[in-house]
C-alpha positions, 0 to 999 in steps of 0.5 A: 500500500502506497502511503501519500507524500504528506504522511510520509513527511511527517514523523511517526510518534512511535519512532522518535530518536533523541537529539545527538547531544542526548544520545548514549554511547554503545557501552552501557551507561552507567546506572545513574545516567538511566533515569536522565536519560527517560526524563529527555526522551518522554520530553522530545516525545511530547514535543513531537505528538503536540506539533503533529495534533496541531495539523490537518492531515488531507485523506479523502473520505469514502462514499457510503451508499445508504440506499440504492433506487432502481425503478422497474416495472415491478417496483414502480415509483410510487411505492418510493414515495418516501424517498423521491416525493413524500419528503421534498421540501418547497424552498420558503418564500421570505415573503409567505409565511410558514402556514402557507408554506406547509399548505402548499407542501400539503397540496403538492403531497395530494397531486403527487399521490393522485399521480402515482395512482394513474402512473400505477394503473398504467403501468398495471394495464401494460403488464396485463396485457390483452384483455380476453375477449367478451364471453359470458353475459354477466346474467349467464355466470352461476355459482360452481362454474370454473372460469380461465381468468387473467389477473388485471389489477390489484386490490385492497384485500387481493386481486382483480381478474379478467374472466370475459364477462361483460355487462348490458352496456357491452363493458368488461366487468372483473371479478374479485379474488379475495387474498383469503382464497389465493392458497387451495388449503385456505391459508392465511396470506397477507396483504402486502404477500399477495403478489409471490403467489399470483402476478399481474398478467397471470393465468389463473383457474378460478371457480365462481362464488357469487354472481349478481348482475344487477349490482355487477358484484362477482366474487371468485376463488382459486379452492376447491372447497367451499367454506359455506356449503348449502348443508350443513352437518347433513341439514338445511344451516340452523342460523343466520346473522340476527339469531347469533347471541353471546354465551350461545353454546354451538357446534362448529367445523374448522374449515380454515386454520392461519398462524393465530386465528381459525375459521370455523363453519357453525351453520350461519351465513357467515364463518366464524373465527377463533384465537389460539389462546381460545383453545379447550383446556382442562379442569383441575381437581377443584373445577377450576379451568387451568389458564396456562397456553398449551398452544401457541399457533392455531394449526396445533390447537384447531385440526382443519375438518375437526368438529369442536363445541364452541361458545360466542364470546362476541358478535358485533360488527359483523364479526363472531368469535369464539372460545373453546371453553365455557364462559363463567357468565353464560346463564346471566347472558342467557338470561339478559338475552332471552329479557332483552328479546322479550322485554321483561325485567328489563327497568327503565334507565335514567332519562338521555339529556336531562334538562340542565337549570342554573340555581336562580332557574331552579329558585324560580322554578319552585316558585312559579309551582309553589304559587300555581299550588291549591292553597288550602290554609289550616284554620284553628277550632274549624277543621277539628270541629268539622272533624268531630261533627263528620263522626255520628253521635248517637246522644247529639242524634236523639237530643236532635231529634227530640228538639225537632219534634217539640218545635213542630208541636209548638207550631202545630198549636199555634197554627191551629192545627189538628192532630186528625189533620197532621195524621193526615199529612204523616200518611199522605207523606208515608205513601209510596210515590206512583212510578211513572213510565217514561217510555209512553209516547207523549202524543199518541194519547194527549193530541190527535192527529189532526189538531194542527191539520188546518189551513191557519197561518200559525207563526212562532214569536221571534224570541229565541226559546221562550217557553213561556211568560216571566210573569208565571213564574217560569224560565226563560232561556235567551241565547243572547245576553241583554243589551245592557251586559253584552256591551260590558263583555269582552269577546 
């Protein structure tokens, strides 16, 4: 190794020779010349480290790659967003502020990725390639059928294929390929995995799942099983999303099994799932369930095919889990769901939103229903005395009683009434009173047919309902007030 011209003419701190005034002749010197001889050299040493740190010595530096870009088809650019968009900085204008510096950042951020999608999907339909020519009417797809199908472009959740279907409007119309039925086993595949097992531009064999035309969905897989047959343990499936409650105790296939979750078939319209720390455990000795994990993937734990007893832990959301063991608290769900179906024993909660009064709201509240009460004062001596009077007395009842007869007696003498004549009366008074039918028709026996069956001119008086004269001591009925009080009224 060739070593640069300005390291060379430096001296090196590990070979430092002594002035020639300070050098030792070749016999060995004497012992007491030792330590003089250490101090000298220790000083020229010094003297040379501290001339030599002061310099700046000229070395170039090596280049360090911390990144490599390539752009291909395969790897376009815009997943590079972090390096060659996301992270370019607008030079500040000294005449704006930061705000509106940031704003603009924002609004290239929001163009750049709007250019990355339509650069992405060009550069999809180039790698796709042809499109397969018009074959089935979308109307003419049915469930069960296989389909030749070309991978046009990627999605969310998996990939989009060309299977040749078109519409009413003579569009191509793709069908969806779920990322969770890539894998023929059912295996878990996640979603930036999705293009080592299919690629844009592939031939693929896919088997139609559901197909409806007026809303355009078609969905495909690539298994040979279904995950949902029409029977389910040999009968028609016993439940659908709505009959689902928590605590339930059901009977579930595994049909599905990734690293930490399994899909399990409990006759429903949709597949339920279950972790692997919800695997079945065993009880000890005092009924306790022992809580250490056995297994720590779903396979070990859940045999695809396997028919296990499970329980709902939860459903909410479109989603149901459940456990392998039973909950503790499955007889109160039980019993909070079947009261929540019914609507028994079920109370009334605190009211939603309450009405919220400042203290002086509230003072004038009490107020305004304090005045609008009955009043009813307490009067001293009358209440008790009404009180006592309302309680029969038989003592006060005869004296009463006697009193009244004695007053009559003494009018009767005065009016020179007989005793024959107040018989009289007492017995007119004792007969029964004649009941009367009211269901005898009034005309039939008073009036004849023709008493009013003349030629006269009969005329009613224009007084409104006057039955009679006031001077015979009788009512009168007017359906307007007198003059005089219909000026005081206020309508």
């Amino acid at each position: 190794m060739e070593v640069p011209a300005q390291w060379r003419a430096l001296p090196s701190p590990c070979h430092v020779q002594a002035p020639p005034a300070l050098r030792a002749p070749a016999k060995a010197a004497p012992r007491n010349h030792l330590s003089f001889l250490g101090v000298a050299v220790l000083g020229a040493s010094r003297l040379t480290r501290s001339k030599t740190s002061l310099q700046v010595r000229r070395r170039p530096l090596p280049v360090v790659k911390e990144k490599e870009v390539i752009a291909t088809k395969r790897l376009p650019l815009w997943q590079l967003s972090d390096e060659m968009y996301m992270q370019r900085q607008l030079a500040p204008d000294p005449m704006q502020s930061w705000t509106e510096v940031r704003r603009a950042q924002a609004r290239m951020k929001e163009q750049v990725m709007a250019q990355q999608y339509k650069d992405f999907r060009r550069i999809e339909r180039e790698i796709g390639g042809y499109r397969l020519p018009p074959t089935y009417h979308i109307s003419e797809l049915r469930a069960g059928m296989w389909l030749e199908g070309r991978v046009s472009q990627t999605h969310d959740r998996g990939v989009m294929v060309d299977v040749g279907a078109y519409t009413e409007q003579g569009e191509w119309t793709d069908g969806f390929l779920h990322m969770g039925q890539i894998k023929d086993d059912g295996g878990y595949v996640a979603q930036d995995k999705v293009m080592d097992f299919v690629h844009i531009g592939e031939r693929v064999r896919v088997r139609v799942v559901e197909c409806i035309p007026t809303t355009g969905i078609l969905r495909l897989s690539m298994r040979t099983e279904e995950d949902l047959p029409e029977l389910f343990l040999g009968k028609p499936r016993p439940y659908s999303w709505h009959d689902i409650e928590k605590g339930m105790k059901v009977t579930g296939i595994i049909r599905r099994v990734w690293d930490k979750w399994a899909l399990v078939d409990i006759g429903a319209d949709r597949l339920a799932r279950i972790h692997a720390r919800e695997h079945p455990r065993e009880k000890n000795e005092y009924g306790f369930y022992n809580w250490d994990r056995i297994h720590k993937f779903a396979w070990t734990a859940f045999p695809r095919g396997a028919q296990m007893t499970f329980w709902v832990e939860k459903a909410k959301d479109g989603l149901v889990n459940l456990c392998a063991n039973k909950p503790p608290s499955t007889k109160l769900s039980d019993k909070v769901a079947a009261n929540r179906r019914t609507g028994a024993g079920i109370e009334p909660g605190l009211e939603r939103g309450g009405e919220r009064l400042t203290r002086q709201q509230l003072r004038d509240r009490e107020k305004s229903e304090a005045e609008k009460a009955d009043w009813t004062p307490y009067i001293a001596h009358v209440d008790e005395w009404l009180e006592e009077a309302s309680e029969p007395d038989g003592i006060t009842d005869s004296w009463v009683a006697r009193t009244e007869r004695e007053i009559f007696a003494e009018f009767n003498e005065e009016n020179g009434t007989s005793e024959e004549q107040a018989e009289e009366i007492e017995l007119a008074s004792s007969m029964p009173e004649e009941d009367f039918d009211d269901s005898d028709d009034f005309a039939e026996d008073e009036f004849a047919e023709d008493d009013f069956d003349d030629d006269s001119d009969f005329i009613a008086d224009d007084a409104p309902f006057s039955l009679a004269n006031p001077e015979d001591d009788a009512w009168e009925l007017k359906d307007s007030p007198d003059q005089e009080r219909s000026e005081g009224l206020l309508y």
